[in-house]
C-alpha positions, -999 to 999 in steps of 0.1 A, spaced: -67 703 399 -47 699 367 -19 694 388 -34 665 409 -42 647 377 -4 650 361 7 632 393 -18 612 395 -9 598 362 29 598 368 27 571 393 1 551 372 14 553 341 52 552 349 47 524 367 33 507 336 60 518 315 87 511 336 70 474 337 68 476 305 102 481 293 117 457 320 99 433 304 111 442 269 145 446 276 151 415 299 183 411 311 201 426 278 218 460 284 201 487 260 232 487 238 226 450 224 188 452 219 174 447 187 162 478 169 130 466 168 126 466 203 147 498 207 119 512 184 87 501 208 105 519 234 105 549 215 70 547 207 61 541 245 77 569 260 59 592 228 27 581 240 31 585 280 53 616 278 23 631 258 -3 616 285 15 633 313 18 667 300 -16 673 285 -45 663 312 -72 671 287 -57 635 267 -77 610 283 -56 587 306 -73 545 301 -67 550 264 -30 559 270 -32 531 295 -46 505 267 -26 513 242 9 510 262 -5 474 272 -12 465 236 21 478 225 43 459 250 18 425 239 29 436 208 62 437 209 65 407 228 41 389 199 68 397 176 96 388 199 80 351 199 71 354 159 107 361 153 122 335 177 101 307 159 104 319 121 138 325 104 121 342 72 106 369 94 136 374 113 159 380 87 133 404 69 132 427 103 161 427 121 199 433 107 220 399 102 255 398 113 280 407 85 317 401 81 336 432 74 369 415 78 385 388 66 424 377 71 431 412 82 413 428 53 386 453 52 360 440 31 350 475 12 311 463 -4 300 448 26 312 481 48 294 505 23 264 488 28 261 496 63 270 531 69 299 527 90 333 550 79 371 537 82 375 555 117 345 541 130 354 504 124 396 517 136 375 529 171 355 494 175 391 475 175 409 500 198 379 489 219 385 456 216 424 461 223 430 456 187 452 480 168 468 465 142 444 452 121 467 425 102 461 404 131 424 402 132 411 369 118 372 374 112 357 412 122 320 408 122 292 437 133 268 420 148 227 427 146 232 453 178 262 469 160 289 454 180 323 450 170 327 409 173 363 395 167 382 363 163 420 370 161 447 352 138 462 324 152 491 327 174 480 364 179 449 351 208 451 372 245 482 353 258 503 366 290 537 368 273 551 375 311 536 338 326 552 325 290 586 340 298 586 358 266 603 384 255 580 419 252 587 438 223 569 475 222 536 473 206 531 491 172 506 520 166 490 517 131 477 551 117 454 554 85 476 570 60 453 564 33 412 563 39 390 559 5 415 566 -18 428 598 -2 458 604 14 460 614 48 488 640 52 484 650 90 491 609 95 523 610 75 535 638 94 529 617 128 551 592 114 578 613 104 569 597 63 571 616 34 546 614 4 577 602 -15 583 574 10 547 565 11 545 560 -24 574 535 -28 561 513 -6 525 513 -23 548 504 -57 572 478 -34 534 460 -26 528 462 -68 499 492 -64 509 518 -87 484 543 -78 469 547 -40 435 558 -56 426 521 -54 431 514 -21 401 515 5 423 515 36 463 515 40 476 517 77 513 521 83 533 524 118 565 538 128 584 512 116 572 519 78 556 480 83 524 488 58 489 470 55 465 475 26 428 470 16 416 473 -15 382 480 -31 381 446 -45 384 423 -11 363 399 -8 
């Protein structure tokens, strides 16, 4: 019997939830929703996975409460839309982590992100030199948005007729202050070396330095703690 009621509820209360999240998400891929909404998910599958598995739960409540949830959440939705205070109080705003090809340190801290995370989100976007990235901002979803320097935009050099030189690998040689020795070695740079090019750029120690990338042509960018 127990059985019978388990499926019973499957079909029901799947088919609700399923409803239910369709309307949520819309047309937006689950990797740009708000968290928010990401969060009502959560909570819905909570309450049905519990419904399914214990028939001695009683099933309209379950029912009931994954209506009002979904109302809910679609209240909000509208409440949000509509009021700019309330929005910015319960969903993240987008926030510029680079500027000019700089890595803006106070406004990366605040969101949790490390150096190699924000390196992975431009080698995603086909960015990997840094220097050439105009604005870098995450966006309320945590996507990577960019707007590249002038001159460095997504041009065919072949349908130009231009000559194409080898693209440059940057690696991280210093992250937070620390120097990364396994990177060095990859470029075939000393410590020596490294440290004559920080005092050629007028930085006497690397221990203030948030981020220094370098590529196998010694060609060296550098963000400091300070960048605003």
């Amino acid at each position: 019997m127990d059985y019978i009621i388990v499926f019973i509820r499957v079909i029901t209360i799947m088919s609700l939830l399923l409803f239910s999240i369709v309307h949520i998400m819309g047309r937006r891929p689950i990797g740009e929703m708000p968290v928010f909404d990401f969060l009502v998910i959560i909570v819905l599958g909570s309450i049905v996975g519990a419904d399914i598995a214990d028939p001695n739960i009683k099933h309209m409540p379950t029912v009931f409460a994954v209506i009002v949830i979904a109302g809910f959440q679609r209240l909000v939705s509208k409440v949000i839309i509509k009021n700019k205070p309330i929005k910015k109080a319960i969903t993240f705003q987008p926030i510029i982590i680079i500027k000019e090809g700089q890595l803006i340190y106070k406004n990366l801290k605040g969101l949790d992100y490390s150096v190699e995370d924000i390196l992975m989100l431009l080698r995603e976007k086909d960015v990997f030199e840094i220097n050439t990235v105009k604005y870098g901002i995450i966006e309320s979803n945590g996507n990577l948005s960019i707007l590249k320097k002038d001159g460095y935009e997504y041009i065919n050099k072949m349908d130009m007729q231009l000559e194409v030189k080898p693209k440059k690998l940057q690696l991280p040689v210093i992250i937070d202050g620390e120097i990364q020795a396994h990177n060095l070695k990859k470029l075939n740079i000393t410590h020596k070396e490294l440290l004559k090019a920080l005092s050629d750029r007028n930085h006497k120690t690397y221990k203030n330095i948030f981020l220094a990338l370098m590529d196998n042509e010694k060609n060296l960018h550098i963000s400091t703690y300070t960048e605003e």
